[in-house]
VOGU-3710 file (C-alpha; in Angstrom, 3 decimals, decimal comma):
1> xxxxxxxxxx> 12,829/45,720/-5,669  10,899/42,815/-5,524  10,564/40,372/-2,892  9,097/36,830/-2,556  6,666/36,350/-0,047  8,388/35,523/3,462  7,810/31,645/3,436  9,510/31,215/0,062  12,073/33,582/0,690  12,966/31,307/3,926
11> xxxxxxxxxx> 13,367/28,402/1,599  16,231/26,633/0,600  15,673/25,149/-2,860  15,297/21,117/-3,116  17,873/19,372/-2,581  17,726/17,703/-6,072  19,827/14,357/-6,709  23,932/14,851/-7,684  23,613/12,615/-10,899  27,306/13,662/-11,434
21> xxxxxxxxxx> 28,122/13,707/-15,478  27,081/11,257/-18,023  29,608/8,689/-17,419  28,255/7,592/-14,439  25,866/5,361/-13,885  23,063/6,829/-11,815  21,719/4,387/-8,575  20,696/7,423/-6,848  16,989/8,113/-7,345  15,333/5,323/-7,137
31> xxxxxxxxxx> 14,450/4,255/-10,541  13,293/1,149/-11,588  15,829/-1,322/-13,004  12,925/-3,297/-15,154  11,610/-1,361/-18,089  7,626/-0,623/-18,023  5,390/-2,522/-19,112  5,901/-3,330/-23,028  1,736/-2,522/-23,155  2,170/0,556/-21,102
41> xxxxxxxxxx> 5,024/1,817/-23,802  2,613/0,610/-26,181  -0,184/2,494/-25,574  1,903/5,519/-24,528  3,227/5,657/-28,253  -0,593/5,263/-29,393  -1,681/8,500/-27,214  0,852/10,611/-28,837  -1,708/10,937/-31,903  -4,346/13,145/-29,594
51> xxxxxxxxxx> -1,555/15,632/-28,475  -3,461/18,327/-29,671  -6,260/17,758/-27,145  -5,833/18,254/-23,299  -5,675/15,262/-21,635  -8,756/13,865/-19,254  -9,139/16,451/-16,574  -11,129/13,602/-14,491  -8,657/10,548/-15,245  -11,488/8,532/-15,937
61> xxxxxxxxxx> -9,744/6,131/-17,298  -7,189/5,917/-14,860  -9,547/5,760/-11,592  -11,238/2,765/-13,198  -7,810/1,002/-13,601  -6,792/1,791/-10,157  -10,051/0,776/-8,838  -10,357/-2,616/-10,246  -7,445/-3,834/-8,703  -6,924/-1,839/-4,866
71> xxxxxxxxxx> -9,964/-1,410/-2,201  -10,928/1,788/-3,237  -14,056/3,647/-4,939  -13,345/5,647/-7,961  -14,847/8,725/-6,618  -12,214/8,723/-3,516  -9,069/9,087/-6,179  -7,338/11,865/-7,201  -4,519/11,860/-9,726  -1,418/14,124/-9,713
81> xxxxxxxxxx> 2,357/14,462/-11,495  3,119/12,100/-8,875  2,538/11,827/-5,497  4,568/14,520/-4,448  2,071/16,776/-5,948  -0,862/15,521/-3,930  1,125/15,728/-0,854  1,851/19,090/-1,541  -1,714/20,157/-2,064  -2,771/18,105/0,751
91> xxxxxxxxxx> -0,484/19,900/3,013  -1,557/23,446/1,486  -4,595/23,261/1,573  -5,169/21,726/5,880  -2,032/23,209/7,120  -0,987/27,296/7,192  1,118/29,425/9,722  0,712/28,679/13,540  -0,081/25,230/12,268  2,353/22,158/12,730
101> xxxxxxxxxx> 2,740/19,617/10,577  4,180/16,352/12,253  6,906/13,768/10,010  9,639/11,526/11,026  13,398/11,803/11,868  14,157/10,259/8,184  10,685/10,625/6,844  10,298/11,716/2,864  12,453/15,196/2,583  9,589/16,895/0,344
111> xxxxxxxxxx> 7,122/16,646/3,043  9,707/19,190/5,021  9,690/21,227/1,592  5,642/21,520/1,241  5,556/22,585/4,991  7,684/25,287/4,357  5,643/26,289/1,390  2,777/26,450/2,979  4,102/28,662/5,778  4,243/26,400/8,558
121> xxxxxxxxxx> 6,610/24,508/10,660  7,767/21,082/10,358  8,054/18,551/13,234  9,966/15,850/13,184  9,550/12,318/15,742  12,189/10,314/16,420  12,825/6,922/15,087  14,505/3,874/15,985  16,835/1,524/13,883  16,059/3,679/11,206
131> xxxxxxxxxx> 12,489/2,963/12,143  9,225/4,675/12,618  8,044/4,720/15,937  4,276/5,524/16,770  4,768/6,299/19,742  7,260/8,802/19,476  5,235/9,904/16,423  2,342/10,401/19,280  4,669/11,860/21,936  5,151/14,808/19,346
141> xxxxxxxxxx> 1,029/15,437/18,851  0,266/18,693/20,404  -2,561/21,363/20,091  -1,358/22,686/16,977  -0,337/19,543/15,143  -3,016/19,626/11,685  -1,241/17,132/9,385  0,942/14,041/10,334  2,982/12,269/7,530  4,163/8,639/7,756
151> xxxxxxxxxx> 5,440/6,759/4,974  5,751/3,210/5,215  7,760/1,766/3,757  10,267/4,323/4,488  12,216/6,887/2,400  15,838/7,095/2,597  15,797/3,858/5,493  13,468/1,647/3,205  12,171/0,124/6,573  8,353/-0,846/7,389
161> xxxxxxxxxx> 5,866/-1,045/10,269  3,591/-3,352/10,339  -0,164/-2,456/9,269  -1,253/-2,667/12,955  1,380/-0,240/13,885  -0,777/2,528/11,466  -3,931/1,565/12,399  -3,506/2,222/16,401  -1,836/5,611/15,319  -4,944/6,508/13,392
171> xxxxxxxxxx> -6,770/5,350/16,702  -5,008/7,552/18,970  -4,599/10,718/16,987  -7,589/13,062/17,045  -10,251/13,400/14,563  -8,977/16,874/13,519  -5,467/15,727/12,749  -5,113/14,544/9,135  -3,106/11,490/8,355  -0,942/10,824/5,358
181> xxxxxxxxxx> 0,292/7,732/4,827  2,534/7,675/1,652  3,131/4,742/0,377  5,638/5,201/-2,502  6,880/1,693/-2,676  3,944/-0,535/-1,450  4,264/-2,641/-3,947  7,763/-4,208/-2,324  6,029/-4,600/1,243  3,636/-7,688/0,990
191> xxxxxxxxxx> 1,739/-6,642/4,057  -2,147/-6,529/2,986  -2,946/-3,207/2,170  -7,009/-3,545/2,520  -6,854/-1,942/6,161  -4,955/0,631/5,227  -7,182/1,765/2,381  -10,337/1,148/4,752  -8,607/4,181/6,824  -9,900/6,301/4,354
201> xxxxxxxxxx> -13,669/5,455/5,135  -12,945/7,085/8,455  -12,920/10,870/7,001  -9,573/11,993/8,413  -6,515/9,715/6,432  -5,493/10,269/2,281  -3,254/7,561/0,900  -0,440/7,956/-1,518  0,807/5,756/-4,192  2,895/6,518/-7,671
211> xxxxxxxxxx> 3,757/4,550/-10,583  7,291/6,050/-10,502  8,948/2,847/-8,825  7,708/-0,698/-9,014  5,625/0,327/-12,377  8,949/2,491/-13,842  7,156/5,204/-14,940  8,879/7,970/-13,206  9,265/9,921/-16,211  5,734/9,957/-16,811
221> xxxxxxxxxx> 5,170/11,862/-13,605  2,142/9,859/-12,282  0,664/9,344/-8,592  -3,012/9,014/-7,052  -4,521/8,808/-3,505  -7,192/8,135/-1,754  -9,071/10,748/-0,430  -12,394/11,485/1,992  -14,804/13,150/-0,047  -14,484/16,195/1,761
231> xxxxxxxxxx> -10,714/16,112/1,737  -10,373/15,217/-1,842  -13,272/18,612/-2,948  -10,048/20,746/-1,062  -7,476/19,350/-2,667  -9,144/19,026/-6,340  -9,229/23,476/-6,157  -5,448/23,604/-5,909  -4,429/20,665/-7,975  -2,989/21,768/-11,677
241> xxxxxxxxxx> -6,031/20,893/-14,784  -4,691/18,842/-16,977  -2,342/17,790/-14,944  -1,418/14,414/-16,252  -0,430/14,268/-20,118  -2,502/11,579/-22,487  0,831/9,460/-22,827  1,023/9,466/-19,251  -2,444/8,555/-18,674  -2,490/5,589/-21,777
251> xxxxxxxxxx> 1,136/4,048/-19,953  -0,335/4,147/-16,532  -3,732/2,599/-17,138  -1,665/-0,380/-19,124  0,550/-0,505/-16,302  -1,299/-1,259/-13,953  -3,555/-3,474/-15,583  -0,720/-5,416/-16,664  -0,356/-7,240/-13,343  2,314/-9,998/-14,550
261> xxxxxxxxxx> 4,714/-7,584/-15,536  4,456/-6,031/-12,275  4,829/-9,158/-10,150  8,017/-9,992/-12,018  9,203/-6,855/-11,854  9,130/-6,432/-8,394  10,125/-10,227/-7,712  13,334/-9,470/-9,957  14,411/-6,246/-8,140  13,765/-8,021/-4,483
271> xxxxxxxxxx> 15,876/-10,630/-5,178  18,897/-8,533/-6,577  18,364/-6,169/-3,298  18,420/-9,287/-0,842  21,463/-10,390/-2,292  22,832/-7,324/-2,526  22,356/-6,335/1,249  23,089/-9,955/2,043  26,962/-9,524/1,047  27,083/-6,074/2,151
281> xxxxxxxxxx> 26,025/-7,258/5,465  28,515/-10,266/5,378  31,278/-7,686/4,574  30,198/-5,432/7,816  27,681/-3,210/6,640  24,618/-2,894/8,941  22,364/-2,670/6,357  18,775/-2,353/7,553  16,277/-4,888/5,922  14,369/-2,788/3,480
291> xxxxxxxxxx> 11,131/-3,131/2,014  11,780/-1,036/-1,460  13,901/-0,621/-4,711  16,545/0,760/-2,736  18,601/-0,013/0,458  20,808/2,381/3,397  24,071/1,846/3,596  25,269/3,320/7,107  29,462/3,599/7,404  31,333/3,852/10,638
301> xxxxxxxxxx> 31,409/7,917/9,764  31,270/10,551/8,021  34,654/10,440/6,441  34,008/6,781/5,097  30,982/7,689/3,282  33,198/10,088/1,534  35,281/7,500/0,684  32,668/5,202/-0,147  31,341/7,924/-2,289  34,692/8,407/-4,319
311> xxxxxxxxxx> 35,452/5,137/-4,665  32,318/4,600/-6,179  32,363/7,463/-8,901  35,799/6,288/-9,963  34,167/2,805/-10,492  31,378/4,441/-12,578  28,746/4,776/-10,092  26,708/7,558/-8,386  24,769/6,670/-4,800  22,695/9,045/-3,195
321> xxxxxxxxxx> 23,901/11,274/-0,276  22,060/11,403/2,724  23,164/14,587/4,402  19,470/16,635/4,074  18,377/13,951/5,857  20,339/13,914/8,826  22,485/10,909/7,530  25,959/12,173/6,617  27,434/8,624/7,324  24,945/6,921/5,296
331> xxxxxxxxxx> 24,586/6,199/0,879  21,404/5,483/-0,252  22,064/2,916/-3,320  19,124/2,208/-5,448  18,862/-1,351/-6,950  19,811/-1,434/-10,753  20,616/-4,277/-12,751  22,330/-7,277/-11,157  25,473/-6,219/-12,811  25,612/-3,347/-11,134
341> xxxxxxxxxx> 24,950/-4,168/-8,275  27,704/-6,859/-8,313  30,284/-3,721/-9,080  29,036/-1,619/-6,444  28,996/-4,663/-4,067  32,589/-5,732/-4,842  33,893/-2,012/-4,733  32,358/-1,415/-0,951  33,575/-5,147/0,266  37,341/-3,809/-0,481
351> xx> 36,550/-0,904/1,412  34,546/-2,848/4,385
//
């Protein structure tokens, strides 16, 4: 018989998303509710003509674009089928058994998944108000700790630290600890990024981003990071060639050049989540303030997130659940269209 190796075996599979069938309409995985770009769909439809080649190994292309408008040198990115596939290879390639590898209470769920797959454990710090908190982060640091994880903003909570709060945890871990800061939804935290990025100058951080929210490109499978040279040479062996297709490339490179479409998409989507937390917060809710596309709904249990949950379906609308991450009481409700939104709002005020 044959058997898979003893860390995979361990595994549970990924908890994927319960989209529920086709009547519903899905707020449960954080999708953008803007279309992309009209010249990223544009010059996606114009790369379908050189699908017989491989696409751009190197993402030349791409670097350039993400260079010219973040703090960063083209020779520190690396491009991946989003970020979750960097973080995966980041965490394979610095972290093995013996080794720890130090998140948050709620932090991202995959980073839990590519510990697992790379054979060692996963550590989890405490946070506060749905928070991270440094120092508990810190508090957890031990001998054995090789990788630390913080995303910020947050994933499920969708709250932020402050800038400050990253830089004196980059102070006070030790220069053999690698940090990851992943930040998925940077682009709804208006916090100036240019510290973070300088981080990287350092040797011993790597910096996430994707295209898959503010840009809404998720189905184009797109991230990039920021890597130290000699971090970045590691994780280039295990990442997949050709891993990004030439649609996906042409989109993302108009994407993000296309700055106006992302301001006012990510100015639209704020504004329907702040009203949309506002009147779930008048009706009871304790809604933390988020910083993303998305925002946690905590009930008083369990057994009214159930409800919640029903309630919602029969309306026509799927949430996220938030049991794998330790929130059974809690819906994760990404923001969609302000129509939507107004359902889902008027359907959890009855039940307030």
């Amino acid at each position: 018989m044959i058997h898979a190796v003893r860390p995979v075996a361990a595994m549970a599979s990924y908890a994927l998303a319960d989209l529920g069938n086709a009547s519903l309409i899905s707020l449960a995985q954080n999708e953008s509710a803007v279309p992309p770009s009209p010249k990223a769909l544009s010059a996606g439809r114009a790369a379908l003509a050189r699908s017989t080649l491989y696409p751009d190994p190197d993402w030349h292309d791409l670097r350039r674009a993400i260079a010219a408008v973040h703090p960063v040198e083209t020779a520190s990115l690396l491009c991946g089928a989003g970020s979750m596939e960097l973080i995966g290879c980041l965490i394979r390639a610095f972290a093995g058994p013996g080794d720890d590898v130090l998140g948050t209470q709620y932090g991202y769920l995959f980073v839990a998944t590519a510990a697992q797959q790379a054979g060692t454990r996963y550590i989890r710090a405490s946070e506060t108000d749905y928070t991270v908190s440094i120092d508990a982060v810190l508090a957890r640091v031990t001998d054995i700790t090789r990788i630390v994880v913080v995303c910020n903003p947050g994933n499920p909570t969708g709250t932020r630290i402050p800038n400050a709060d990253l830089l004196r945890l980059r102070a006070a871990l030790p220069d053999n600890i690698l940090l990851i800061i992943d930040q998925a939804y940077a682009e709804f935290d208006d916090q100036d990024h240019a510290p973070i990025f300088a981080l990287v100058s350092r040797g011993e951080t790597v910096v996430t981003r994707t295209l898959s929210k503010a840009y809404g490109l998720a189905g184009a499978r797109v991230g990039w990071g920021a890597l130290p040279p000699a971090i970045g040479a590691e994780v280039r062996k295990l990442l997949n060639p050709n891993n990004i297709s030439n649609s996906s490339q042409a989109m993302a490179v108009a994407a993000i050049q296309d700055r106006a479409h992302l301001c006012a998409a990510v100015a639209e989507i704020a504004k329907i989540r702040n009203s949309f937390a506002a009147r779930l917060r008048a009706a009871g809710y304790a809604v933390p303030k988020s910083a993303t596309n998305f925002v946690l709904i905590p009930f008083s249990d369990i057994e009214a997130a159930h409800r919640a949950d029903r309630a919602l379906r029969e309306a026509g609308y799927i949430l996220r659940g938030m049991r794998g991450y330790g929130l059974p009481h809690c819906l994760r409700a990404t923001i969609g269209a302000a129509r939507d939104m107004e359902a889902v709002a008027q359907t959890l005020e009855v039940l307030a």
